[in-house]
N, C-alpha and C positions, 0 to 999 in steps of 0.2 A: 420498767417501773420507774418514777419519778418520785424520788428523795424529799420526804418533808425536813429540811436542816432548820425550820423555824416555823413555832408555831405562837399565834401571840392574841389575846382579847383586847380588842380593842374599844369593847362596847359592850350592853346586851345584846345577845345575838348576833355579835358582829366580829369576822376572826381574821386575821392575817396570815396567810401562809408564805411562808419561802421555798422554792422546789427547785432544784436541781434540774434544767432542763435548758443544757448548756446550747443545744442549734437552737431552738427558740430562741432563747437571751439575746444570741449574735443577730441573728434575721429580722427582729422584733422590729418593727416601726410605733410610735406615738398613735395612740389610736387603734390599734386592732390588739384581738382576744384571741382566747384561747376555747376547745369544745373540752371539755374533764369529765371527767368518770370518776368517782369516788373509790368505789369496787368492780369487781369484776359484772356484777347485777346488775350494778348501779344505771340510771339513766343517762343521758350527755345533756351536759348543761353549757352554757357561751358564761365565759367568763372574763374580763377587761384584765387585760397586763398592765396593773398601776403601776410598777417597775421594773426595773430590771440590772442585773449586776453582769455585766460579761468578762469580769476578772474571775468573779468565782461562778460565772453561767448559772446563776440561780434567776429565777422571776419571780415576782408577790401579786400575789392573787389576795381578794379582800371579800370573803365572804359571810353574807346575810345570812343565817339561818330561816329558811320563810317555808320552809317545803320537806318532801321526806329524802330528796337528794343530799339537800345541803344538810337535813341534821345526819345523815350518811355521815357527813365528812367530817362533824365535829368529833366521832368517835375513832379518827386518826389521829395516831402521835405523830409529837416529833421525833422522828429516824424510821418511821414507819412511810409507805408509798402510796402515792394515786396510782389506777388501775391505769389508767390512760391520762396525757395528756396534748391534744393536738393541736396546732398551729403554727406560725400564727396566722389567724386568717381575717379578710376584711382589708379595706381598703384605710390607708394610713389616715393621720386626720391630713386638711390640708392648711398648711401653714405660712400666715404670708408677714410682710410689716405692716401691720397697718396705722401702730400710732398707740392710742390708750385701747386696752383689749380689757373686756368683763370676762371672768372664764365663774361660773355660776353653777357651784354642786351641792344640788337637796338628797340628805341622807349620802345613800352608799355612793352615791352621782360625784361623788367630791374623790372620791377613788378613778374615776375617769378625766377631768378638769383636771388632776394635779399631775400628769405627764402631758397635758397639751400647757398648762400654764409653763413649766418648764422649757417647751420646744419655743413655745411664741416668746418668752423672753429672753431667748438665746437666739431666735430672730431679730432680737429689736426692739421686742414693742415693752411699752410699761404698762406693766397687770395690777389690775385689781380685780380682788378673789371678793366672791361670797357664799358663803358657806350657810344651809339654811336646816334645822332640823326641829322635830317635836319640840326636844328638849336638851338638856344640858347635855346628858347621857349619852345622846345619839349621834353629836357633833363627831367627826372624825377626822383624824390628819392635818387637823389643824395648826402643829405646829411646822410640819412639812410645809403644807400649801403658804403659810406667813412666811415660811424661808425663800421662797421665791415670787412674792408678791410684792406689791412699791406699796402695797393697802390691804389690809384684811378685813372684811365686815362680815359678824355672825350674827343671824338671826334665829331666834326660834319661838316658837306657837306662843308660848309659855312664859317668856321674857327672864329664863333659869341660866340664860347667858347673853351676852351682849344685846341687840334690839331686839325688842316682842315686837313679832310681827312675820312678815312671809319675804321670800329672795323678794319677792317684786318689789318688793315696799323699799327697800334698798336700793332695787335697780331705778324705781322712778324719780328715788331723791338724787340719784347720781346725773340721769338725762333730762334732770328740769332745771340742774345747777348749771345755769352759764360761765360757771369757772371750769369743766369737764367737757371735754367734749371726747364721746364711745363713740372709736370707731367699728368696733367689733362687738359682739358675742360669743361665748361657749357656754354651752349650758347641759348638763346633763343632771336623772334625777327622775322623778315621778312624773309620770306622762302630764297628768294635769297641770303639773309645776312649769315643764317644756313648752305647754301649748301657753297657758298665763303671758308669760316670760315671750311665748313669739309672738302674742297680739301685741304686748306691749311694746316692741321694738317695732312693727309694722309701720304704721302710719310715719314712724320718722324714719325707714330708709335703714336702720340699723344690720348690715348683714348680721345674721343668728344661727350658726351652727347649734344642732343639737345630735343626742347621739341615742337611736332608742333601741327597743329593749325586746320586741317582738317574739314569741313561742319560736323556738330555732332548734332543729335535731340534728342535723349531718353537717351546717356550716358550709356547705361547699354549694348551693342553690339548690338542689336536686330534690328535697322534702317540697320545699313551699312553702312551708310552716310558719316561714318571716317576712310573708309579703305583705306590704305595707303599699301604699296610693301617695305617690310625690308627685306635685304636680298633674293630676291624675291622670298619670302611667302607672302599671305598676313596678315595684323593684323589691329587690330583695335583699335584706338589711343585711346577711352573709357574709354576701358578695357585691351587692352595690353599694353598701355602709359599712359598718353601722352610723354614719355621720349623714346627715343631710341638712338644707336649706330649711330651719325650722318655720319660715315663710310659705314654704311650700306641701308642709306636712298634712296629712289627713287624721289628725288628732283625735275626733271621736269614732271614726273607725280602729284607731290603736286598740282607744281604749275598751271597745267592743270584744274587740277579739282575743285581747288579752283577759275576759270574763271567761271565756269558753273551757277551758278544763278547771275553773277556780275549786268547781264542788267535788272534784277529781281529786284536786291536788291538795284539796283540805282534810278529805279524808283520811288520804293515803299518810298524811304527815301527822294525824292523830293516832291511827292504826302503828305505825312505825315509834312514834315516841312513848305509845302503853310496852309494846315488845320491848324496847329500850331499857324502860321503867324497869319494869319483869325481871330482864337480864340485870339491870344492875342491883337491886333490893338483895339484901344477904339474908342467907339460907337462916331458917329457925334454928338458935340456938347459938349463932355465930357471933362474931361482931362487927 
């Protein structure tokens, strides 16, 4: 069993955990996840190691509530346990100097960018973050991500925090300034946002790592669940990723496939939050 020592909202629908899971912690590289079980029932979901402590072997997971898994997990305390928790697995991100780095997280994506922002600028390089969401609400880690940034820019839909508008909007005022010159990308975040963000970097050459997100059950290649068309071969985001050439990505195949259990998954997570409901409503008579 794996120790929740910290449980924290950092959003609606958006939660922080810390867990006891001292060989992870140590082995963990920048870039690879975790497969977690909520319960013993529960489904395996791939989940991103936004940090990690190996003084006290805990890791922080940062989870979405979108599904019947994750609202699973919201009904865990702190001192209470995950049913499982494995890895870490996936291949590290790759981290080189390259000079000025964009590291680019829409929504929970900004939990994946804030351990590569950290790695690249302990590489070298000078980061500028941009953090992109709905709205004010939804922003996260923001003060993390600015602690290791030379520039923070946030956007959102809504203009309820920093620039109204979208990452791209950000990223094009940065690669049209002739006082800037990106040598990199990092981007993670909602498929459409990945793909936006690697048309835009194309035409100028801009390497674009992105990190996606594909249906994944075992984590170890052996379902197929996470294959994904790079370069069209296939590969599998498991164990060939979850990082690739966002130049190279087959974008509206993601997003295709990522529709295939939607009316699955929206039920089950309607179904699971009336039983919730139920269970939590106090008994007539009570208070």
């Amino acid at each position: 069993m794996f120790e929740i020592v910290e449980k924290q909202t950092l959003g609606p629908n958006v939660t922080r955990y810390e867990i006891k899971a001292p060989r992870i912690a140590k082995a963990r590289q920048c870039g690879q996840f975790v497969i977690v079980r909520a319960l013993p029932h529960s489904e395996r979901i791939p989940l991103t190691i936004a940090d990690v402590n190996t003084q006290t072997g805990t890791i922080t997971l940062i989870v979405q509530t979108v599904g019947k898994s994750t609202l699973e997990m919201t009904t865990l305390k702190k001192g209470g346990s995950f049913a499982d928790v494995a890895g870490p697995l996936g291949q590290p991100s790759h981290i080189a100097k390259y000079g000025t780095v964009v590291v680019i997280g829409g929504g929970l994506g900004t939990a994946v960018v804030y351990p590569q922002a950290v790695a690249l600028r302990n590489a070298g390089n000078k980061i500028i973050s941009i953090i992109g969401a709905r709205t004010k609400d939804l922003i996260i880690l923001e003060e993390l991500l600015g602690s290791v940034s030379d520039r923070l820019i946030i956007t959102t839909d809504d203009g309820s925090s920093g620039k109204k508008g979208l990452v791209t909007d950000a990223l094009r005022e940065l690669v049209e300034n002739p006082q800037t010159k990106v040598d990199a990308v990092y981007c993670a975040g909602p498929v459409i946002m990945m793909k936006a963000v690697s048309e835009l970097t194309r035409p100028l050459n801009i390497p674009t790592i992105v990190s996606l997100n594909p249906v994944m059950v075992d984590g170890t290649g052996m379902c197929g669940g996470c294959r994904v068309t790079i370069d069209g071969q296939r590969k599998f985001a498991c164990v060939d990723g979850p990082e690739f050439d966002g130049h190279k990505v087959d974008f509206d195949q993601l997003m295709d496939r990522l529709k295939t259990y939607k009316g699955h998954e929206d039920k089950k997570y309607e179904e699971h939050k009336c039983k919730l409901s139920k269970y939590a409503s106090p008994k007539k008579g009570t208070a």
